[in-house]
C-alpha positions as CSV (number, residue, x, y, z in Angstrom):
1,X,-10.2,-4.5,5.8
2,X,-11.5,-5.9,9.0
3,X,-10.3,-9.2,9.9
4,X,-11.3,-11.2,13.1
5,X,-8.8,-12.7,14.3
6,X,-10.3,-15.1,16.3
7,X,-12.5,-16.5,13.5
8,X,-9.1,-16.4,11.1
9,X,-7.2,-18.7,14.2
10,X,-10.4,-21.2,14.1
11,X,-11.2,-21.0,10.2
12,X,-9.0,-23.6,8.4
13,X,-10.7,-22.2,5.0
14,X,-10.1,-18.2,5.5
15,X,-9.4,-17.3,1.9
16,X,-6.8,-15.0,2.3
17,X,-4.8,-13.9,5.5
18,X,-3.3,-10.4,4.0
19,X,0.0,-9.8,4.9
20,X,-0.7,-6.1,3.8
21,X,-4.0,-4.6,4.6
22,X,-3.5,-0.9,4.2
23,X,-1.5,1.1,1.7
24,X,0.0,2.7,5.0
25,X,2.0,-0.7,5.2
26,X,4.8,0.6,3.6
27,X,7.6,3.1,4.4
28,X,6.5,7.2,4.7
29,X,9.7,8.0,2.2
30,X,7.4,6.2,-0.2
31,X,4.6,8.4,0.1
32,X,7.2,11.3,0.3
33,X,8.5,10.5,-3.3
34,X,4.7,10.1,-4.3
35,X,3.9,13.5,-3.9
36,X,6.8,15.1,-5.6
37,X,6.1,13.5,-8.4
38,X,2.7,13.8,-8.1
39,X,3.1,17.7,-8.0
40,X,6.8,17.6,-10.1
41,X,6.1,15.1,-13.0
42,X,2.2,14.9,-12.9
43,X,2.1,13.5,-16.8
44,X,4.9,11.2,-15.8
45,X,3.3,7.9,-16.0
46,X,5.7,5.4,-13.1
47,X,5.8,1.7,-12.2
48,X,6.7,0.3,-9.7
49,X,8.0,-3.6,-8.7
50,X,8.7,-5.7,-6.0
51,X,12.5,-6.8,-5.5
52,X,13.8,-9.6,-3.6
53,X,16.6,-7.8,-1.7
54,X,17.6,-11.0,0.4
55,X,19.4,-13.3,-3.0
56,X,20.3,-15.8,-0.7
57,X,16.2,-16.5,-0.2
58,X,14.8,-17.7,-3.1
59,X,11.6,-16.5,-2.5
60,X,9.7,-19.7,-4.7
61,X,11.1,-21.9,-2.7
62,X,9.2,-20.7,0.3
63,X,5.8,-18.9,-1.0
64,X,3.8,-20.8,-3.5
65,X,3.3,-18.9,-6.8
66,X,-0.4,-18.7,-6.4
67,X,0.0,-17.9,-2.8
68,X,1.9,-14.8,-4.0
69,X,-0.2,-13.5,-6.7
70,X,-3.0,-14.1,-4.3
71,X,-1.2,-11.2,-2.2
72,X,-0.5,-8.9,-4.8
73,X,-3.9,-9.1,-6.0
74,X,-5.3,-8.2,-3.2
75,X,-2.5,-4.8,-2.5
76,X,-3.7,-4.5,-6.0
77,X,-7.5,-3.7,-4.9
78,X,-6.6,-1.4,-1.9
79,X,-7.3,2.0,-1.4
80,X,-7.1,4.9,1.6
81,X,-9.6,5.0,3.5
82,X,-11.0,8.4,4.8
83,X,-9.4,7.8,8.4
84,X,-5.4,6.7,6.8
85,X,-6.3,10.3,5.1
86,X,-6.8,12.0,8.0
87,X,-4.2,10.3,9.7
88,X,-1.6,11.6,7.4
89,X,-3.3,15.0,7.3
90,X,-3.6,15.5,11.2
91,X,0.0,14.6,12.1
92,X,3.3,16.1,12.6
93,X,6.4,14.2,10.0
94,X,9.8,15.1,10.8
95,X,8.6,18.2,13.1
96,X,6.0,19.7,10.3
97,X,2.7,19.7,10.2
98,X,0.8,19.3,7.0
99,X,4.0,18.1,4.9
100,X,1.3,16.8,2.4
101,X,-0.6,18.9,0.4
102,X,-4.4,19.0,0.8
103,X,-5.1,18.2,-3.0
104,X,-2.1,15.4,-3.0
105,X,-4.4,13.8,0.0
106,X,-7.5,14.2,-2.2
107,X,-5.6,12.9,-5.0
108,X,-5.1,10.2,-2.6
109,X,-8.0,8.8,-1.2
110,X,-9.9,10.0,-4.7
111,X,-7.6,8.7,-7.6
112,X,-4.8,6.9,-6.4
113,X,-4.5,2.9,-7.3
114,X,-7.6,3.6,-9.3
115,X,-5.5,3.2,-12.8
116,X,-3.1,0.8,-11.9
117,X,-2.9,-2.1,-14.6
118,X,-0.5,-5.4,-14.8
């Protein structure tokens, strides 16, 4: 997703302002984990959830309900694009090249998110 920021700053109706617009937004051990149980348990069929880790925020007291649907709706839709999947392919993690496996990134930017259901 391409946003325009200066249209967003000037557009008091801009529907939704993502707070994450890739599926890179989140930490590499994530995608780490993915793959070995993409290639370990691939049967295995895994959820996931969103915790709180801050109690002494209550959360609904700050971020409407609908505000935060709106959110997860919209990680919900995301997928890799080609260039996050050459991204991860072309670098270097942790001093090794290639630490994914070309038919995890496939699985990737061809499967992944594509079955995910509330």
């Amino acid at each position: 997703m391409n946003v325009n920021f200066a249209e967003r700053a000037h557009n008091h109706n801009w529907k939704l302002d993502p707070i994450v617009r890739s599926l890179l937004d989140t930490d590499f051990y994530k995608l780490l984990m993915l793959q070995f149980i993409w290639k370990n348990f691939p049967k295995i069929h895994v959820t996931s959830e969103v915790t709180n880790r801050t109690v002494s925020v209550r959360l609904s007291e700050h971020v409407p309900m609908a505000m935060l649907v709106d959110q997860m709706e919209h990680v919900r839709g995301l997928r890799f694009r080609r260039s996050e999947i050459i991204w991860l392919a072309g670098n270097t993690f942790y001093g090794t090249r290639s630490i994914f496996e070309p038919a995890f990134l496939e699985w990737l930017e061809r499967t992944f998110g594509c079955r995910i259901t509330r």
